[in-house]
DSSP file (Angstrom, degrees, kcal/mol; ACC not computed):
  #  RESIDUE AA STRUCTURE BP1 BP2  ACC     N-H-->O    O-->H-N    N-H-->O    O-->H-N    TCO  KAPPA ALPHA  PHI   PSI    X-CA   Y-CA   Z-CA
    1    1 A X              0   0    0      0, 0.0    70,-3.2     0, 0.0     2,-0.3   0.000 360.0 360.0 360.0 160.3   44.1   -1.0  119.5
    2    2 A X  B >   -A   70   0A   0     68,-0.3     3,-2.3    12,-0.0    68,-0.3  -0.909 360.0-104.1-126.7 159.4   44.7    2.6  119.8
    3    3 A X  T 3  S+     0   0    0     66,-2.7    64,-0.2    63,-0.7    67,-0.1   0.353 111.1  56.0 -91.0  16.3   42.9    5.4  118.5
    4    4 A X  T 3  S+     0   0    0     62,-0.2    -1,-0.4     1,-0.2    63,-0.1   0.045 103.4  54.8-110.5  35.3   45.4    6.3  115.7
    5    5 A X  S <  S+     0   0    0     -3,-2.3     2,-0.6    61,-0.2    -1,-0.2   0.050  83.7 114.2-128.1  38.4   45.4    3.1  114.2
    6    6 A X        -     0   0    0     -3,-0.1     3,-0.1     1,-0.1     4,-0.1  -0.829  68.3-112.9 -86.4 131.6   41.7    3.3  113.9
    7    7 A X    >   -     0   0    0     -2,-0.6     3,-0.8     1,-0.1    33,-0.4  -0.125  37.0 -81.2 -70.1 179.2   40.3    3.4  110.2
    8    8 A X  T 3  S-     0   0    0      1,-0.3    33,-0.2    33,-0.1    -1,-0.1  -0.517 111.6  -0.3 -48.6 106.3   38.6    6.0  108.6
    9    9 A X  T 3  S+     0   0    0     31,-3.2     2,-0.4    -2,-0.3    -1,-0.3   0.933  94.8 137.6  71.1  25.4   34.6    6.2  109.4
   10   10 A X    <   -     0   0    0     -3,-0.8    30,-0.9    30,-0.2     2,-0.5  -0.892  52.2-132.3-104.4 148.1   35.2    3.3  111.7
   11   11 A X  B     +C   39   0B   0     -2,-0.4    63,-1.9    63,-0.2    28,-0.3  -0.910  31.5 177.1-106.3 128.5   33.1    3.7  115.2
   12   12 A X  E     -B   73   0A   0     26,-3.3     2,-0.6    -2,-0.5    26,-0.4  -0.517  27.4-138.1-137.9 141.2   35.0    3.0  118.3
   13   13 A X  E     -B   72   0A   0     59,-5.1    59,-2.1    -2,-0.2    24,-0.2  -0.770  25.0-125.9-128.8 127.0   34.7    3.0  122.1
   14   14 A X  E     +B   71   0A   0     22,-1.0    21,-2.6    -2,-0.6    57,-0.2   0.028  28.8 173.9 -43.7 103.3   37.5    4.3  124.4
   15   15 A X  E     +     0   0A   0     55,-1.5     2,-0.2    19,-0.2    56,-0.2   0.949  65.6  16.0 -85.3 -41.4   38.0    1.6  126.6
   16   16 A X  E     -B   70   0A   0     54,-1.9    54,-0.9    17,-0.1     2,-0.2  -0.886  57.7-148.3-136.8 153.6   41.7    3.5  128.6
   17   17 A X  E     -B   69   0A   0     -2,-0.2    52,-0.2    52,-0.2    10,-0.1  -0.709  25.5-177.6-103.3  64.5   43.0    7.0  128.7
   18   18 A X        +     0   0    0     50,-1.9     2,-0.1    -2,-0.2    50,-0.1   0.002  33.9  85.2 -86.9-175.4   46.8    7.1  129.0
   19   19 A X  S    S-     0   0    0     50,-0.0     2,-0.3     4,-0.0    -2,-0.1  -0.460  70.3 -98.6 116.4-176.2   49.2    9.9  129.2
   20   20 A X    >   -     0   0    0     -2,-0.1     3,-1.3     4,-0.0     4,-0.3  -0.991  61.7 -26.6-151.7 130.5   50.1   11.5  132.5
   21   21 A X  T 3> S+     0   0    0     -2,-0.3     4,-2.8     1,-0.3     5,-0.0  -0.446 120.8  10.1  90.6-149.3   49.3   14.6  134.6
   22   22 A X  H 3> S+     0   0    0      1,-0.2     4,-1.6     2,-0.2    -1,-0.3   0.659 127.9  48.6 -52.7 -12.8   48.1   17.5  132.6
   23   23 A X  H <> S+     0   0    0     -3,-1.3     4,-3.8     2,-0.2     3,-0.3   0.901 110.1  57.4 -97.2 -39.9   47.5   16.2  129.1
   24   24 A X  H  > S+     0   0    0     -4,-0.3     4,-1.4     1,-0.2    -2,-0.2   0.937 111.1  48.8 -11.8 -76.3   45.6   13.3  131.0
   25   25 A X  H  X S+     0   0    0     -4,-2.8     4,-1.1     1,-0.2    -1,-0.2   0.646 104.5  53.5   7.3 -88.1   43.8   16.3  132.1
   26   26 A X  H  X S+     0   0    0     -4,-1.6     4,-1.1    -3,-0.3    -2,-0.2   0.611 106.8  49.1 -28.8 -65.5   43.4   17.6  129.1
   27   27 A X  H  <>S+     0   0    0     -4,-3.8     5,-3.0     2,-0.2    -2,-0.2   0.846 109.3  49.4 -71.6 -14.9   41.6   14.3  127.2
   28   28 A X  H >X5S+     0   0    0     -4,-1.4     3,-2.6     3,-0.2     4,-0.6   0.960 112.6  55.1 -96.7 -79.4   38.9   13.6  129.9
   29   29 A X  H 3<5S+     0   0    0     -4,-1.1    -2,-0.2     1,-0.3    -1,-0.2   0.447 105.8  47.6 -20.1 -35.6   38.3   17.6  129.4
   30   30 A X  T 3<5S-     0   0    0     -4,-1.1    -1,-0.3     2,-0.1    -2,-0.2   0.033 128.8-102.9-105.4   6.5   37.8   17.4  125.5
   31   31 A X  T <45S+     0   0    0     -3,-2.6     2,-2.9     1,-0.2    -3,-0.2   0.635  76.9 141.8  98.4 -16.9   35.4   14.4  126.3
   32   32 A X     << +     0   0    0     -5,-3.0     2,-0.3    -4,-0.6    -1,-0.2  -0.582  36.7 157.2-105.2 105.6   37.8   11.4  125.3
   33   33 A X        -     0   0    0     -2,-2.9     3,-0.4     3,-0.2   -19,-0.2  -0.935  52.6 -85.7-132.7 150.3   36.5    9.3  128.3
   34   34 A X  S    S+     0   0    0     -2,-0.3   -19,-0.2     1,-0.2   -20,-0.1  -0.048 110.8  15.0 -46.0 122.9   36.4    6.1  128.9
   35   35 A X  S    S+     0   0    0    -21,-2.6     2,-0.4     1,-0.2    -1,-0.2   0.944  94.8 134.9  66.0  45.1   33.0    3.7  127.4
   36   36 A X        -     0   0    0     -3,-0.4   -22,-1.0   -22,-0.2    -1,-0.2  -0.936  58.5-124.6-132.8 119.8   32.4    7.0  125.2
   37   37 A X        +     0   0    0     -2,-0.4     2,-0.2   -24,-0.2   -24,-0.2   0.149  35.5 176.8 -73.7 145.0   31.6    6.4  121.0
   38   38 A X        -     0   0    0    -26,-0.4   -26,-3.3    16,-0.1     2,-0.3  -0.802  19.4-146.0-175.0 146.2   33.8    8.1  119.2
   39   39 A X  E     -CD  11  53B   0     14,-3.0     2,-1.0   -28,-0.3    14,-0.6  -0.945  12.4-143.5-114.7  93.0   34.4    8.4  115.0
   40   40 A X  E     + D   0  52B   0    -30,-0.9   -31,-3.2   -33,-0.4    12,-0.3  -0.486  35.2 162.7 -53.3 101.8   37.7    8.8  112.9
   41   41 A X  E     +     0   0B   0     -2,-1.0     2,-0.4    10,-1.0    -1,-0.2   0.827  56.7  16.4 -96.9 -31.1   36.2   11.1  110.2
   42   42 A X  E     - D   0  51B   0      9,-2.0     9,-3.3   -34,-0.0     2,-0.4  -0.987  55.2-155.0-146.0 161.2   39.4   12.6  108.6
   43   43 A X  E     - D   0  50B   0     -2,-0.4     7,-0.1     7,-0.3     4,-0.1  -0.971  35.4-114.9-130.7  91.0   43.1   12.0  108.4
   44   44 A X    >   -     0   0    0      5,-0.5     3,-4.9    -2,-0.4     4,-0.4  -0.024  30.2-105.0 -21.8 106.3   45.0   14.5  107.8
   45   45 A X  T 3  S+     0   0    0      1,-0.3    -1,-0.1     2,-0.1    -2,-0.0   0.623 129.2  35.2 -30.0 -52.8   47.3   14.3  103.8
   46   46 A X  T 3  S-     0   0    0      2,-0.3    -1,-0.3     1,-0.1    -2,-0.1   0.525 125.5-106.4 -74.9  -6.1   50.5   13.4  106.2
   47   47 A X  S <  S+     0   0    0     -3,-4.9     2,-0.3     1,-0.1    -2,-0.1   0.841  81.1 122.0  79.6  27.6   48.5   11.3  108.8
   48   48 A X        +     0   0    0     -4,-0.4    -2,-0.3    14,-0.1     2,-0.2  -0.797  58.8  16.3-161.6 139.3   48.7   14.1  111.5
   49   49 A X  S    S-     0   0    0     12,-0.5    -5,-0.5    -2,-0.3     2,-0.3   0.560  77.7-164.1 -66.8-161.0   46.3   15.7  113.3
   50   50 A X  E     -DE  43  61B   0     11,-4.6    11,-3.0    -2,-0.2     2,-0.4  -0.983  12.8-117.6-154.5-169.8   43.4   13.7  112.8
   51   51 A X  E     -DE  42  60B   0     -9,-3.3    -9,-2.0    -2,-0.3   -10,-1.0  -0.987  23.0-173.9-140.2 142.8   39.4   14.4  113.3
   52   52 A X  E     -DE  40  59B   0      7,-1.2     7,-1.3    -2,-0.4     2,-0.4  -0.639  14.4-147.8-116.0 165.9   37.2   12.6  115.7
   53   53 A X  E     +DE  39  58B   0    -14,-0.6   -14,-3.0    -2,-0.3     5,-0.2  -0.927  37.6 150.3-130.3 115.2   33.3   12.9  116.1
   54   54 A X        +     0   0    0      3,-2.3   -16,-0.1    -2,-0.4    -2,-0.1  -0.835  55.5   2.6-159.2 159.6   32.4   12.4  119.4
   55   55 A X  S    S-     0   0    0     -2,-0.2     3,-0.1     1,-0.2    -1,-0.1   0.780 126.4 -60.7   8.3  76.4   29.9   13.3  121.7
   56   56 A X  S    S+     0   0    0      1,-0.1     2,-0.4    -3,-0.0    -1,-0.2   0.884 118.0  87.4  40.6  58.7   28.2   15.2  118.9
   57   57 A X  S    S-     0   0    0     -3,-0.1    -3,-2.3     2,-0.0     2,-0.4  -0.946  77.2-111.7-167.7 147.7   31.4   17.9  118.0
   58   58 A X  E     -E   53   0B   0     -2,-0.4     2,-0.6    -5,-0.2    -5,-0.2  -0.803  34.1-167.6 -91.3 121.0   34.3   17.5  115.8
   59   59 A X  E     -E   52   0B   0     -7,-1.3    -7,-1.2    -2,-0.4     2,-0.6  -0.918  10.5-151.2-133.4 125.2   37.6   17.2  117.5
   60   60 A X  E     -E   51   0B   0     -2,-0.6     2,-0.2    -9,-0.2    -9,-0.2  -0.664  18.9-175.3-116.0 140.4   41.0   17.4  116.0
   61   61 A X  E     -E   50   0B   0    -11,-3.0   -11,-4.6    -2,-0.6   -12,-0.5  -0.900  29.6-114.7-126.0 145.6   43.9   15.5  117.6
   62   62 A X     >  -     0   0    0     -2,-0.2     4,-2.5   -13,-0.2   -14,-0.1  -0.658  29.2-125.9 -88.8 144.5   47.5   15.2  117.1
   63   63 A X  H  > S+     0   0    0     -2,-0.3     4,-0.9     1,-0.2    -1,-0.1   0.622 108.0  60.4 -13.4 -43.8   48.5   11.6  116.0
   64   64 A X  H  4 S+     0   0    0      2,-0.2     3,-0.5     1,-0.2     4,-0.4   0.896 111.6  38.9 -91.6 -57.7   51.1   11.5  119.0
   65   65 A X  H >4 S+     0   0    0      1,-0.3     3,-0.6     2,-0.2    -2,-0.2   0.746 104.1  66.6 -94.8 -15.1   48.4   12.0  121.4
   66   66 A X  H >< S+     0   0    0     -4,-2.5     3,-2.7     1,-0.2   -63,-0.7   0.833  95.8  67.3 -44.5 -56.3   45.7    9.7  119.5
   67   67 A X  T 3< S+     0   0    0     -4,-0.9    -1,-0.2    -3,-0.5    -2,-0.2   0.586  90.4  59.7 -44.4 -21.7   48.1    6.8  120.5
   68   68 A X  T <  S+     0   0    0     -3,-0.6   -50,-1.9    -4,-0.4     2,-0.4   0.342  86.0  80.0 -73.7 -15.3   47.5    7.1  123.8
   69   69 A X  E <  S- B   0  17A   0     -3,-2.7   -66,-2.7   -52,-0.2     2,-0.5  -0.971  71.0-147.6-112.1 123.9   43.7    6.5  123.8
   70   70 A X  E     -AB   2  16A   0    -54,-0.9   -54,-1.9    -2,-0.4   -55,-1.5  -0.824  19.0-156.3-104.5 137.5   43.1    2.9  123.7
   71   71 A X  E     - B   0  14A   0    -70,-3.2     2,-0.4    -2,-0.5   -57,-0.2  -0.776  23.6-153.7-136.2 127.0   40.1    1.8  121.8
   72   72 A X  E     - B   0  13A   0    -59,-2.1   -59,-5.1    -2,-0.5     2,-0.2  -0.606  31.3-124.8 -91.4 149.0   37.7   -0.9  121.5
   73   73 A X  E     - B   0  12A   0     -2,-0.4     2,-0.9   -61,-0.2   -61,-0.2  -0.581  23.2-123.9 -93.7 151.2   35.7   -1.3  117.7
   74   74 A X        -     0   0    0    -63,-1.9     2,-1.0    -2,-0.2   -63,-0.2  -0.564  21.1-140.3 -77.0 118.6   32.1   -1.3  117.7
   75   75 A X        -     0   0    0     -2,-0.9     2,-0.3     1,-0.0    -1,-0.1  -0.616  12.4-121.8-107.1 159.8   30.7   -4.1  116.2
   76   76 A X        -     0   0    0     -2,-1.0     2,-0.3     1,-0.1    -1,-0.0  -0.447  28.0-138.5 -64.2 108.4   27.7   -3.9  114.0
   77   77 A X              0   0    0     -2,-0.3    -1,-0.1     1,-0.1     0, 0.0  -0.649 360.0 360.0 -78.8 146.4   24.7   -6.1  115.3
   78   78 A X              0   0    0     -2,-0.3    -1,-0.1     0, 0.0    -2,-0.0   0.218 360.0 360.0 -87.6 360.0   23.0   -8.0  112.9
């Protein structure tokens, strides 16, 4: 799954970082690394940007480039 089709308030971990070159760059720079927690908190009225929480900071992402981070869901031990 990738990390715009992630729900709302769901917690996630980035398993891959695609995209090429600078924007690559660009995510690993902002934090969105690989085995690193990370939190849809809002969704924009049109469904672009969106806002993440991760590594304790609020980070707002376009949709387009959210597709690109592929993302594993945490699941809740019991």
């Amino acid at each position: 799954m990738t990390l715009d089709e992630l729900p709302i308030g769901k917690e996630a971990v980035i398993t891959k970082v695609s995209g090429e070159g600078a924007l690559r760059c660009r995510f690993l720079d902002m934090g969105l690394i690989p085995k690193t927690k990370v939190v849809v908190q809002k969704v924009a009225p049109m469904g672009d940007p969106i806002e993440l929480h991760i590594r304790g900071y609020e980070l707002t992402i376009r949709k387009e480039d959210a597709g690109k981070i592929e993302v594993e869901p945490e699941e809740k031990e019991a």
